[in-house]
C-alpha distance (Angstrom), angle and dihedral (degrees) to the residues before:
residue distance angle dihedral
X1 . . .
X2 3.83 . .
X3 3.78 110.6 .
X4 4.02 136.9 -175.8
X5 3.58 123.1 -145.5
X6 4.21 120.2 -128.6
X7 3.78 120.6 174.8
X8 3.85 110.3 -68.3
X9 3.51 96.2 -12.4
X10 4.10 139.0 65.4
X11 3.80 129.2 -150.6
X12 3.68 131.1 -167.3
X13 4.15 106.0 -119.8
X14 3.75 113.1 -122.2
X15 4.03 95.2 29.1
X16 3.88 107.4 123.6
X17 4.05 91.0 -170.9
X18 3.96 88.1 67.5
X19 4.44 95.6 37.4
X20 3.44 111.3 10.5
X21 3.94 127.7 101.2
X22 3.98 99.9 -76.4
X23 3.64 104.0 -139.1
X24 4.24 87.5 47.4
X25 3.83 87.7 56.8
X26 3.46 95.0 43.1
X27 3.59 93.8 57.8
X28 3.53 99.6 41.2
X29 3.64 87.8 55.5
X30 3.30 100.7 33.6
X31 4.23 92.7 57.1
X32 3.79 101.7 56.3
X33 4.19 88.3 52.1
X34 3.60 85.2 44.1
X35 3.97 95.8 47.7
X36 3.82 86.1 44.2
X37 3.39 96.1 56.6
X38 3.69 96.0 50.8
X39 3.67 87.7 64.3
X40 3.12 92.9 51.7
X41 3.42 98.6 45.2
X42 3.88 82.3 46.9
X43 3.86 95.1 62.6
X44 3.50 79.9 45.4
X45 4.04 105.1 52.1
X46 4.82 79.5 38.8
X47 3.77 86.9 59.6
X48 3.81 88.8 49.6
X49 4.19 100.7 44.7
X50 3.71 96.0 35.2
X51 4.08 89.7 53.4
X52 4.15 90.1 42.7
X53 3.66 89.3 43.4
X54 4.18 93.1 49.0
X55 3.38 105.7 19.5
X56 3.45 118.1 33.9
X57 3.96 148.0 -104.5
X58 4.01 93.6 -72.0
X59 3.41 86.5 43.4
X60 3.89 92.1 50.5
X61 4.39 85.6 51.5
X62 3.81 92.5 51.9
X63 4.11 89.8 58.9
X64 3.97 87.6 44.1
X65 3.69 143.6 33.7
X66 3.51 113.4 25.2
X67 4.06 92.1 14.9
X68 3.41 88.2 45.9
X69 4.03 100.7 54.6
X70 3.35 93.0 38.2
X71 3.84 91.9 58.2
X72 3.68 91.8 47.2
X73 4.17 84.5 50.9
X74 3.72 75.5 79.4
X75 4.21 106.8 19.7
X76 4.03 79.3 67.4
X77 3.70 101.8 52.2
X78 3.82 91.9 50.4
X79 3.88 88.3 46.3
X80 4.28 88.1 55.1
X81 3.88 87.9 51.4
X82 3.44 87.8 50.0
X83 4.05 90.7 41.5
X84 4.00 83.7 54.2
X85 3.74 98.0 52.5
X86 3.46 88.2 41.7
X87 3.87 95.9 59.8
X88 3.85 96.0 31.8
X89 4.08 83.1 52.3
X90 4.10 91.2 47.1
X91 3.77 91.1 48.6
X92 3.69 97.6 54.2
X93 3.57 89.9 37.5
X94 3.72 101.3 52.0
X95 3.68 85.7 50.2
X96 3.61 101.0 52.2
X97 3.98 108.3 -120.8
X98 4.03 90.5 133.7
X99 3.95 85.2 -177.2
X100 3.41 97.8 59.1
X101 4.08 93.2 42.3
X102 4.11 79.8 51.4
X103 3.88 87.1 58.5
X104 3.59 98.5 40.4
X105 4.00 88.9 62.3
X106 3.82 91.5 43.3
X107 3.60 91.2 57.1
X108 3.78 98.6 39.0
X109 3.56 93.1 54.9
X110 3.72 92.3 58.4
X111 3.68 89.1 47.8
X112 3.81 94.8 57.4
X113 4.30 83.7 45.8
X114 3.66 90.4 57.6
X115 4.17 101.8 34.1
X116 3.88 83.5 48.4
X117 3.18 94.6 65.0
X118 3.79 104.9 34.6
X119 4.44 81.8 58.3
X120 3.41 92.0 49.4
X121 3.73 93.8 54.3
X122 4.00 94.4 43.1
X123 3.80 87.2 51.3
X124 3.69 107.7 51.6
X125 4.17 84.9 36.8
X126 3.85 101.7 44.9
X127 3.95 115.3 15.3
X128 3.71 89.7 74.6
X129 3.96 100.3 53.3
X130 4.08 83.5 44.0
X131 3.97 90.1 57.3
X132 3.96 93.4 54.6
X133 4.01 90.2 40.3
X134 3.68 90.3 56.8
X135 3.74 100.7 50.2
X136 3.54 107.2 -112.7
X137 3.81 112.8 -174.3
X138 4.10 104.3 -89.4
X139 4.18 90.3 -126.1
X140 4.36 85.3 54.6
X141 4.46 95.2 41.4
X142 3.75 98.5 71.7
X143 3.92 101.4 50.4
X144 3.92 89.0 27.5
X145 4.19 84.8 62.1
X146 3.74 94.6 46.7
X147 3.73 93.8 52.2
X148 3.49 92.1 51.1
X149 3.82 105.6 49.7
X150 4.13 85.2 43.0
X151 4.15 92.7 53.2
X152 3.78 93.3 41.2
X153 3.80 88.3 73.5
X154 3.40 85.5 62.1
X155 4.04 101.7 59.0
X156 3.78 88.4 82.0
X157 4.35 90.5 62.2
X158 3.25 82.5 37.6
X159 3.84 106.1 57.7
X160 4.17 89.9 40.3
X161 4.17 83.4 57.1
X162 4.09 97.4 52.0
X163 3.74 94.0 36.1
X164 3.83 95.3 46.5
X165 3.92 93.6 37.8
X166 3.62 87.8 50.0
X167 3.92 92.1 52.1
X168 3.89 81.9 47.8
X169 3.65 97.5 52.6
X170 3.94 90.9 47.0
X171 3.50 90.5 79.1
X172 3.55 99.1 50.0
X173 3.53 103.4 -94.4
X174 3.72 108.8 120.3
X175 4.29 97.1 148.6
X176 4.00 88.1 76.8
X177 3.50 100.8 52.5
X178 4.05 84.9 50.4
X179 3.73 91.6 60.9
X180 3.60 102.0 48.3
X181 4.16 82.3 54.1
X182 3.34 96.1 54.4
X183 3.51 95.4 52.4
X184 3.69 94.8 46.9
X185 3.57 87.8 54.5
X186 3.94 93.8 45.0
X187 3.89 91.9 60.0
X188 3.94 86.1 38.2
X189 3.92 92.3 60.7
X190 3.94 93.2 38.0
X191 4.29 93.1 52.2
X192 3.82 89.2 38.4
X193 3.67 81.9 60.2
X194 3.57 95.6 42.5
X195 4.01 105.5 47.3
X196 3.68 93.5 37.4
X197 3.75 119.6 44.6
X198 4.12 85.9 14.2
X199 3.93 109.9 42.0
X200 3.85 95.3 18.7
X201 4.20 99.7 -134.1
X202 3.88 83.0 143.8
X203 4.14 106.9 -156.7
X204 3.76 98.9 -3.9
X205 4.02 79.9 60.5
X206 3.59 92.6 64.1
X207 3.93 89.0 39.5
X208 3.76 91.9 57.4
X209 3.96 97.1 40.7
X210 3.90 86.2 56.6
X211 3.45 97.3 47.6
X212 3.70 92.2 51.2
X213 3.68 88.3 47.2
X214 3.65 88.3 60.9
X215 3.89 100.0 47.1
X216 4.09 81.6 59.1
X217 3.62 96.2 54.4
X218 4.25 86.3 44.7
X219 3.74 88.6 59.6
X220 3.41 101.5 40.4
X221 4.04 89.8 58.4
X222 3.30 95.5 41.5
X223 3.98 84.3 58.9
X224 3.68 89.9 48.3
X225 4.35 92.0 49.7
X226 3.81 89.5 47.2
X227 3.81 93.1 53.4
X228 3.54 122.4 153.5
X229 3.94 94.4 -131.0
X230 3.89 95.1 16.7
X231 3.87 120.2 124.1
X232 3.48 94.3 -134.5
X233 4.08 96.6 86.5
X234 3.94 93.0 -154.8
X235 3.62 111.5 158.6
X236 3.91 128.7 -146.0
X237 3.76 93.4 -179.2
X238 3.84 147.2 5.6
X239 3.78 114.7 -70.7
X240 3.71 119.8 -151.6
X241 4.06 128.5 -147.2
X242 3.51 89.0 -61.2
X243 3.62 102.8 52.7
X244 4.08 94.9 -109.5
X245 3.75 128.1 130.6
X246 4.32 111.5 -98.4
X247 3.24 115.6 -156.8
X248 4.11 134.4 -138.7
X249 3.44 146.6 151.6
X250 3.68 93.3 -98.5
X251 3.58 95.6 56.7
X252 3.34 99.0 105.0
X253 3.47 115.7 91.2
X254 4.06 84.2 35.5
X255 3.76 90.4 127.2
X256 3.77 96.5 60.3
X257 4.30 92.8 44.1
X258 3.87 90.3 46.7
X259 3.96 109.7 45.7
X260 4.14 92.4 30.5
X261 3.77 80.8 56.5
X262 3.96 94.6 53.8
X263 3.44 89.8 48.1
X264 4.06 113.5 137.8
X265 3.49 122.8 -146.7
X266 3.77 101.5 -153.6
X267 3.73 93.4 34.3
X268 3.68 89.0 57.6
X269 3.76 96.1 51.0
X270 3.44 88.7 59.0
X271 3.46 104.5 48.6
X272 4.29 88.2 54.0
X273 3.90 81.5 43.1
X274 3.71 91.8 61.8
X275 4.00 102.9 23.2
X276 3.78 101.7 43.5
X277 4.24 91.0 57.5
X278 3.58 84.4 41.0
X279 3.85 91.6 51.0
X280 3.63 93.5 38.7
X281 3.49 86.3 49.2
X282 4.04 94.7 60.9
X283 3.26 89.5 40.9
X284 3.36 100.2 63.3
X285 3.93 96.6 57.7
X286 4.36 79.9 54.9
X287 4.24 89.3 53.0
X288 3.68 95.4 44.9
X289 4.52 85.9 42.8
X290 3.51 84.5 46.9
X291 3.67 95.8 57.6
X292 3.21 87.6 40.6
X293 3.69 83.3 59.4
X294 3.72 90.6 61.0
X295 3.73 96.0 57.9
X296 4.18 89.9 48.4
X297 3.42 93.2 50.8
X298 3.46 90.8 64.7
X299 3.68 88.4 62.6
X300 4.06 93.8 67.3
X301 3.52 142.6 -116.0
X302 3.64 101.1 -54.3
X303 3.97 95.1 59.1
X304 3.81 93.4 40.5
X305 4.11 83.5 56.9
X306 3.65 91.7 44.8
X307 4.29 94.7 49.6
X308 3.85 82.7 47.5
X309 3.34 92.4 54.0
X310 3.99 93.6 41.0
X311 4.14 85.3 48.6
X312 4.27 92.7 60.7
X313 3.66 87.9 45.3
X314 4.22 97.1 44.1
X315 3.96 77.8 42.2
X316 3.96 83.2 80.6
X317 3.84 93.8 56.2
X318 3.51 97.7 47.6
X319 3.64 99.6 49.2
X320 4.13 89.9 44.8
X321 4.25 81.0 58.3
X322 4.06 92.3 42.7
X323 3.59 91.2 51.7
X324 4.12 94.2 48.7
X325 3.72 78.1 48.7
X326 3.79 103.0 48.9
X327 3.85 82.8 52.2
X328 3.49 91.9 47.5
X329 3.67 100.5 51.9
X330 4.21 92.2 44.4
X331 3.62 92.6 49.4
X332 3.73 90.2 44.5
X333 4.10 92.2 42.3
X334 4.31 82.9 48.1
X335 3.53 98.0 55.8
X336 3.64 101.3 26.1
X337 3.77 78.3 64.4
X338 4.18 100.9 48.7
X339 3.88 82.8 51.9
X340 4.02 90.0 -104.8
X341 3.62 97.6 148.6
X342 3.49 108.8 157.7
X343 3.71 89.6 43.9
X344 3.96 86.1 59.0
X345 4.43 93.7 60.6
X346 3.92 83.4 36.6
X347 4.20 90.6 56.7
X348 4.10 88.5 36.5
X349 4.14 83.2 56.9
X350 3.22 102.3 45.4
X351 3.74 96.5 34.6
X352 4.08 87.1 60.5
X353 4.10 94.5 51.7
X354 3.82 86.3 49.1
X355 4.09 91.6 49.7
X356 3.85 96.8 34.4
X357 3.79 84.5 54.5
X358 4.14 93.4 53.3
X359 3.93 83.9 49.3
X360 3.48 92.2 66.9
X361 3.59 105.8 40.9
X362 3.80 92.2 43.7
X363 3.95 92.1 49.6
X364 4.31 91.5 51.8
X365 3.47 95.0 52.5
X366 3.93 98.3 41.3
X367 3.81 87.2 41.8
X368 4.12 86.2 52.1
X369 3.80 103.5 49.9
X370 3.85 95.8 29.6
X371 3.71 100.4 132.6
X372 3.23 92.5 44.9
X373 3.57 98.7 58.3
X374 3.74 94.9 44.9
X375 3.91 82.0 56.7
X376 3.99 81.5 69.0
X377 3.45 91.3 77.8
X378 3.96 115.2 34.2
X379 3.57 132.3 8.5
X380 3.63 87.6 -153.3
X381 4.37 95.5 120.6
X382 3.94 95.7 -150.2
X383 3.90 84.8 52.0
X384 3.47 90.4 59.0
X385 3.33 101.9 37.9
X386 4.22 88.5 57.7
X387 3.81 88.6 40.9
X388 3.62 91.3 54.8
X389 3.46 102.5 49.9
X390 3.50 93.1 49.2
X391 4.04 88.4 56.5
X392 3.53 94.9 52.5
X393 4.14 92.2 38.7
X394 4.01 85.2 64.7
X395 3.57 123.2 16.1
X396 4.02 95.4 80.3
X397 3.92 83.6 68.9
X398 3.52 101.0 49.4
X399 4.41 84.4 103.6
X400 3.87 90.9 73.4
X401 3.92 88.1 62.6
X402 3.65 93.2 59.4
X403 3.76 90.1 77.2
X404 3.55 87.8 58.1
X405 3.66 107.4 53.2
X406 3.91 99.1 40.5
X407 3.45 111.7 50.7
X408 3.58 91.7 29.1
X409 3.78 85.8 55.6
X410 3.97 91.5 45.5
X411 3.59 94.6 52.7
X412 3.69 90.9 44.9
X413 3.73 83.7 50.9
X414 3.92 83.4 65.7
X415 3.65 99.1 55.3
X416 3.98 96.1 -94.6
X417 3.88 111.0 112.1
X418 3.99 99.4 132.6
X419 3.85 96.6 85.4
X420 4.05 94.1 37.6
X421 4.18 75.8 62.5
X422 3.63 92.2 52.1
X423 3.23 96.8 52.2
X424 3.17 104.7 41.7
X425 4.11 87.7 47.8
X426 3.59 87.6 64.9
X427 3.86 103.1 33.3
X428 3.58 98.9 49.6
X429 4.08 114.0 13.1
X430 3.81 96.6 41.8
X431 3.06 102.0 36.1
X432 4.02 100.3 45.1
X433 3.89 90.1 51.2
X434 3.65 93.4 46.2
X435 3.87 85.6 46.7
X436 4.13 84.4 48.3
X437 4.08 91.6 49.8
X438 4.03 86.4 57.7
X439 4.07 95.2 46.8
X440 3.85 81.6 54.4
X441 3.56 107.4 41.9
X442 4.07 83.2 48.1
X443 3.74 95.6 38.6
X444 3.56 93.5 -120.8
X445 4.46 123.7 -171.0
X446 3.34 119.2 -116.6
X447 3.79 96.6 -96.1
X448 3.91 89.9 63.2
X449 3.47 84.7 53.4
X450 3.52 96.5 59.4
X451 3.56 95.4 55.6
X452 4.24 84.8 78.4
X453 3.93 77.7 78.1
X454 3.48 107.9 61.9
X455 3.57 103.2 28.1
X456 3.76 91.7 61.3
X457 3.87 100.3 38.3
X458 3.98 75.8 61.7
X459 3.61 95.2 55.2
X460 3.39 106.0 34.7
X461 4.02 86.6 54.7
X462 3.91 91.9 53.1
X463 3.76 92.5 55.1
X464 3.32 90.1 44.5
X465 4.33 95.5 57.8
X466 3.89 76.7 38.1
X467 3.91 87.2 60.8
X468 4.09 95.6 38.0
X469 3.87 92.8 55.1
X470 3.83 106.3 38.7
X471 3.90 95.4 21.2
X472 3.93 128.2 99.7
X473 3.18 99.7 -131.5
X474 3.66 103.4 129.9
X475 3.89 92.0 77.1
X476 4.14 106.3 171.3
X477 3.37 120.1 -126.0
X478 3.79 122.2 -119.3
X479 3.45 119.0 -122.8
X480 3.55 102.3 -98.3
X481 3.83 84.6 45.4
């Protein structure tokens, strides 16, 4: 990695993130994530109108609302290992110590081995006993339990995709992660088809064709580590004096020997010191939805349908405001790294206008057609009458979450994530299940249960801007940092 010197600082020649026009690279990183993400949220909305459309309403609640959150219990702890990689990998990266980016990959990658597993064992042992302890609706628990045990054998794919995309992404590079998502979801849509309105297995159909899904887009990273010319020096197999692959017999559990061998120590403490806040941190908006959860399930079937349906649409908000944020926290983690640090409050600023701007434009049209896109899902009419209402109830606020995402991501970017956890531990999880306790003491609707949302993306984004201007979070690193 060539590299020119400046006064106090060092950049990498030929990285845009750390000279280029800022809002450019933004965008230009920020359109492949987003692109990616609406395949995958694609696969994800398929699963959802191709079991409503065969199988049913209860059906459509046992892929969604409760199942869903509790899935994404674990989705988002994976996704702040990943999130930790990523920004440990962008900060050596950005300032050009090519051996120490080499050793953040090899001990990421056993990370995602290890947490992969652990997941998958906590899913297929504990998401079932939550979904009876919660009170889902009797028709929804039996296909809500086989979808769960079935895509828990997938967190283990699933975990080696995030964490190694996220290593990928550090460098820039956010175009190959994008292709191995759209083929996942490609062979998602085309088994969903297959093993549900073909071979009949109902739920455990759209189970398997996800799972599968995600074994495709572990492979295809893995290829993209393992590289030839790629910086990322992850190793399949032993290399001999020339640097080619040998070949044996005892090759195959290679991978495990070689990157639990270049595991780091101190580069692995701070990947969990940045990824398990920032897991912990997503996690808490799923606790304080899932006990949410509770209270809607004690409005029936039909509204559990309807939030369901609401969720796979919402879906497209919140991964428009992850992706600004994924490209927030690498261009923050790049730069914070080559010493740029004016360049990182200039890309949190204009980063925010950009996102702010999305929020609006995404929240008219969704507000306009929202019956009609509930109607996506279920013909039932009082399905979509619920589902609708609680579209046009929240979307005008989704603005006062952009606060949230961006400069939370930006500072995370830096290597600070503990107090973005704090805050958001107060602002959102205490304060939405306090807010659920009064709805049912009072024996509140549904709509005055929604209000919990707004009210605390509002607050938790003022104590975050509260944090970015009097906070120290831009801590500089020493040198041997």
């Amino acid at each position: 990695m060539d590299r020119k010197d400046r006064p106090g600082k060092t950049v990498v020649i030929g990285n845009p993130i750390t000279e280029g026009s800022i809002p450019v690279q933004l965008m230009l990183f920020f359109f492949p994530i987003l692109i990616g993400s609406l395949f995958q949220q694609l696969y994800n909305m398929v699963d959802a109108v191709i079991v409503g459309r065969y199988l049913g309403k209860a059906a459509l609640g046992a892929v969604g609302g409760s199942t869903y959150m509790l899935i994404n219990l674990i989705v988002y702890l994976f996704q702040g290992l990943a999130n930790g990689a990523a920004v440990t990998g962008a900060q050596a990266y950005g300032a050009g110590r090519k051996e120490r980016f080499g050793q953040v990959v090899q001990t990421s990658m056993v990370l995602s081995i290890a947490a992969g597993l652990l997941f998958t064992g906590l899913g297929i042992w504990l998401f079932p006993v939550v979904l009876r302890r919660i009170g889902t609706p009797k028709e929804v628990l039996g296909p809500a339990t086989i979808y769960v045990t079935i895509f828990s054998a997938g967190f283990l794919p699933s975990c080696i995709y995030n964490i190694g995309a996220g290593l990928v992404r550090a460098t820039g590079d956010s175009r190959r992660p994008l292709f191995c998502l759209i083929a996942a979801s490609v062979v998602n849509i085309a088994l969903d088809q297959l093993f549900i309105a073909i071979f009949h297995w109902g739920v455990a159909g759209a189970a398997w064709a996800t799972v599968i899904a995600q074994c495709v887009s572990a492979v295809l990273v893995l290829a993209l580590l393992t590289g030839k010319d790629a910086p990322y020096q992850l190793r399949l197999s032993r290399q001999d004096g020339a640097g080619q692959p040998r070949r044996s017999s005892r090759d195959t559990f290679y991978l495990f020997r070689q990157i639990g061998s270049g595991v780091d120590k101190e580069i692995l403490k701070k990947i969990l010191g940045i990824g398990i806040p920032s897991g912990i941190q997503a996690d808490l908006y799923s606790v304080a939805n899932l006990i949410m959860q509770i209270q809607v399930n004690t409005y029936g079937t039909n509204t559990v349908a309807a939030l369901s349906a609401y969720e796979k649409i919402d879906g497209f908000f919140w991964m428009t405001m992850t992706a600004f944020g994924t490209a927030i926290t690498t261009f923050c983690g790049q730069n914070f790294g080559a010493g740029e640090w004016k360049r990182v409050r200039q890309g949190m600023h204009i980063c925010f206008g950009l996102a702010a701007v999305t929020a609006v434009g995404i929240s008219a049209v969704f507000y306009s057609f929202a019956p009609h896109l509930i109607a996506w899902f279920t013909s039932d009419e009082e399905v979509i009458a619920i589902g609708a209402g609680l579209m046009m109830q929240l979307m005008p606020f989704y603005v006062t979450y952009v606060w949230t995402e961006i400069y939370a991501g930006g500072i995370r970017g830096c290597g600070q994530s503990v107090v973005p956890m704090a805050i958001t531990a107060v602002g959102v999880c205490l304060l939405r299940v306090i807010w659920t306790g009064v709805v049912a003491w009072t024996d509140g609707s549904a709509a005055m249960l929604m209000v919990g949302y707004p009210m605390t993306w509002a607050i938790t984004s003022a104590a975050i801007m509260v944090y970015y201007w009097k906070g120290n979070w831009m801590r500089i690193p020493s040198a041997g940092g």
